[in-house]
PAVO-510062 format. One line per field, with one value per residue (C-alpha): x, y, z. Coordinates in pm, 1 decimal. Layout:
<sites>
px X  ...
py Y  ...
pz Z  ...
</sites>
This chain:
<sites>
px 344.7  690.7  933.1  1251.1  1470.6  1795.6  2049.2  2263.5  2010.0  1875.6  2217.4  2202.9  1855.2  1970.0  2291.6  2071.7  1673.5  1570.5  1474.5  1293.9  1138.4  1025.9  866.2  691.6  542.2  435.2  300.6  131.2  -46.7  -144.1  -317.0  -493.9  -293.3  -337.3  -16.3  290.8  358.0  777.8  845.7  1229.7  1303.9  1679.7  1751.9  2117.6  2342.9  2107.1  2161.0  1994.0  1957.2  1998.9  2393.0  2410.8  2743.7  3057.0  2894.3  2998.4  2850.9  2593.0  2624.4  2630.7  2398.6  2536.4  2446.8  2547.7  2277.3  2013.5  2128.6  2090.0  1756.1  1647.0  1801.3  1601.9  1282.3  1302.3  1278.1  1055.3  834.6  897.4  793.3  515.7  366.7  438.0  245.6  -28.8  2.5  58.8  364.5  395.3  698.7  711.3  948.2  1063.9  1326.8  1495.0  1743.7  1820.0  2098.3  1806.1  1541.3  1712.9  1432.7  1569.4  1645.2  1321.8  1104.7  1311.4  1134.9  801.6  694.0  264.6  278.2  530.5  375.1  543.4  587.5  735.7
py -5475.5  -5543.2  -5237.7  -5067.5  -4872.9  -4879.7  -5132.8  -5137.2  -5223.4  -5484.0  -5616.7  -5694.6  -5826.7  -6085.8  -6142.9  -6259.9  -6288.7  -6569.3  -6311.0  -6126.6  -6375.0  -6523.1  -6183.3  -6139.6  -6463.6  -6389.5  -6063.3  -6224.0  -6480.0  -6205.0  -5982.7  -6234.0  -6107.8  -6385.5  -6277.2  -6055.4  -5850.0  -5814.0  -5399.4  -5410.4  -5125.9  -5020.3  -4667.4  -4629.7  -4663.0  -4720.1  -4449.0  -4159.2  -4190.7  -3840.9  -3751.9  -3460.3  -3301.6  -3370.3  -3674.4  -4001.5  -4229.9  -4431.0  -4848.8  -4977.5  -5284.3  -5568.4  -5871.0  -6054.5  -5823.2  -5944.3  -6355.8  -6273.0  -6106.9  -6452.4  -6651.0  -6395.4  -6478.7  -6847.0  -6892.2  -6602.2  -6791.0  -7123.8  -7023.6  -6836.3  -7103.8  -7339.2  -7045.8  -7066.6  -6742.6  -6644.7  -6401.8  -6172.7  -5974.3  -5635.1  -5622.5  -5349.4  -5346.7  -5060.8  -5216.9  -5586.2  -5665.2  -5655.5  -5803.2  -6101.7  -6268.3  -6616.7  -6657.8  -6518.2  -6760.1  -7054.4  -6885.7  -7044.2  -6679.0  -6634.6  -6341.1  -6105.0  -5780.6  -5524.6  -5221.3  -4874.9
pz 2481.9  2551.3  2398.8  2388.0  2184.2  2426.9  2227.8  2527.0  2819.5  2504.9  2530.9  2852.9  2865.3  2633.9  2788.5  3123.9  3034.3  3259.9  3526.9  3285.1  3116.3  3469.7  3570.2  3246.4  3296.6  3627.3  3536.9  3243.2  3450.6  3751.8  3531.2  3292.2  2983.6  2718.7  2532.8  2427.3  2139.7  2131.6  1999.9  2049.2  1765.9  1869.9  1701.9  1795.5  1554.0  1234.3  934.1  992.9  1382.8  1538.6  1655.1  1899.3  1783.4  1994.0  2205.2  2243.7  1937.0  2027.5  2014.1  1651.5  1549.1  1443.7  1327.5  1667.6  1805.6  1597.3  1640.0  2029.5  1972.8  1774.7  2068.7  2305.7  2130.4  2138.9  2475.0  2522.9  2355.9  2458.8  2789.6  2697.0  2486.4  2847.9  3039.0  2728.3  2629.6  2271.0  2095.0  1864.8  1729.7  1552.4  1286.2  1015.9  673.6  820.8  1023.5  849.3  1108.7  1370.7  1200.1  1052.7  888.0  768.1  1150.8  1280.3  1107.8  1286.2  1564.6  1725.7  1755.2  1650.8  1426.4  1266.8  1204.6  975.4  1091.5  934.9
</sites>
């Protein structure tokens, strides 16, 4: 399993994944994994997330975020699917910027499994 809650470090990641994407392949391959499951569930931001009174407010979600999550995932996958190894991708209704749906299914991702 591949997770994190951090939208800024998530930002990043998707601003640069080849590196990432490399080593997961590599890491994949090394320990005989025959697949991913993708748990990127960023908190900050979403309605109802925890504030800690007088600190700095966290990253809001937007809807670029979840078009660079979609871009993320398709060549996640493509390389995966080069590397034979499948992918799947957790996904929730609480935060629809995130989980854009209509763009996730123009994915080549395994299996979506709902999560709450």
């Amino acid at each position: 399993m591949i997770n994190s809650a951090n939208l800024t470090s998530l930002r990043a990641l998707f601003r640069s994944p080849q590196a990432f994407i490399a080593d997961a392949m590599a890491a994949a391959k090394s320990r005989r994994h025959d697949g991913f499951n993708i748990a990127f569930e960023p908190t900050q931001g979403r309605e109802g997330s925890a504030q800690v009174a007088g600190a700095v407010a966290p990253p809001r979600i937007t809807a670029d975020d979840g078009e660079a999550f979609v871009r993320f995932l398709v060549l996640f996958t493509e390389a995966a699917h080069q590397n034979k190894l499948t992918v799947s991708v957790n996904v929730a209704s609480w935060q629809p910027l995130w989980w854009n749906i209509p763009l996730l299914l123009h994915t080549d991702a395994d299996k979506f499994i709902t999560v709450c």
